[in-house]
C-alpha positions in Angstrom: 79.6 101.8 115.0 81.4 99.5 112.7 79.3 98.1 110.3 80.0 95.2 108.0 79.0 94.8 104.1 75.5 93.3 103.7 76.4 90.2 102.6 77.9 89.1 106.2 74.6 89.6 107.5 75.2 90.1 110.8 72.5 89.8 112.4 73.2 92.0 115.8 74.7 94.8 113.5 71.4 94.4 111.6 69.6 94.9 114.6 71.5 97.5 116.1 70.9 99.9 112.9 67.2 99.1 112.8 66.9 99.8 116.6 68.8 103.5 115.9 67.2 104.2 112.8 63.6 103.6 114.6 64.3 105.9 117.2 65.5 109.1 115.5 68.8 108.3 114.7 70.3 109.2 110.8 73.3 107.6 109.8 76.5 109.3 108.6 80.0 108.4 107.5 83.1 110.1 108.2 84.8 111.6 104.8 88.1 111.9 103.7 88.6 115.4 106.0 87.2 114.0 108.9 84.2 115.6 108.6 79.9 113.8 108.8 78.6 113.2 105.4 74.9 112.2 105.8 74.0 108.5 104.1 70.5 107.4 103.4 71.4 103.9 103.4 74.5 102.4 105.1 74.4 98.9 102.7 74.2 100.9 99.5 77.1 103.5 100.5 79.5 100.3 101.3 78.1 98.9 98.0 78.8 101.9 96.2 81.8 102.3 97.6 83.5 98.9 96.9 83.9 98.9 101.0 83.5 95.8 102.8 82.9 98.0 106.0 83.1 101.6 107.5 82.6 103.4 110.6 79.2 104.9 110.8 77.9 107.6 113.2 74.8 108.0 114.3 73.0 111.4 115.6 69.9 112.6 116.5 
């Protein structure tokens, strides 16, 4: 999913993590090798990261 720097707030996007995160899902973004890196929170990793969005995946 792409999802968008917290400052858009976009709502659906918003909702879509919530709804994910509520039923098992962890977030992770894809790294420079291609490889899942697990994030703890999605807004502070695009914060961090000077990113004003980035693909995350989500797994169960």
């Amino acid at each position: 999913m792409e999802y968008l720097e917290p400052k858009r707030k976009m709502k659906p996007i918003l909702d879509a993590l919530n709804a994910l995160l509520n039923i098992g899902y962890k977030s992770h973004i894809i790294d420079k090798d291609g490889n899942l890196e697990p994030i703890n929170n999605v807004d502070n990793y695009l914060i961090n990261n000077n990113l004003e969005s980035d693909n995350v995946v989500f797994i169960k």
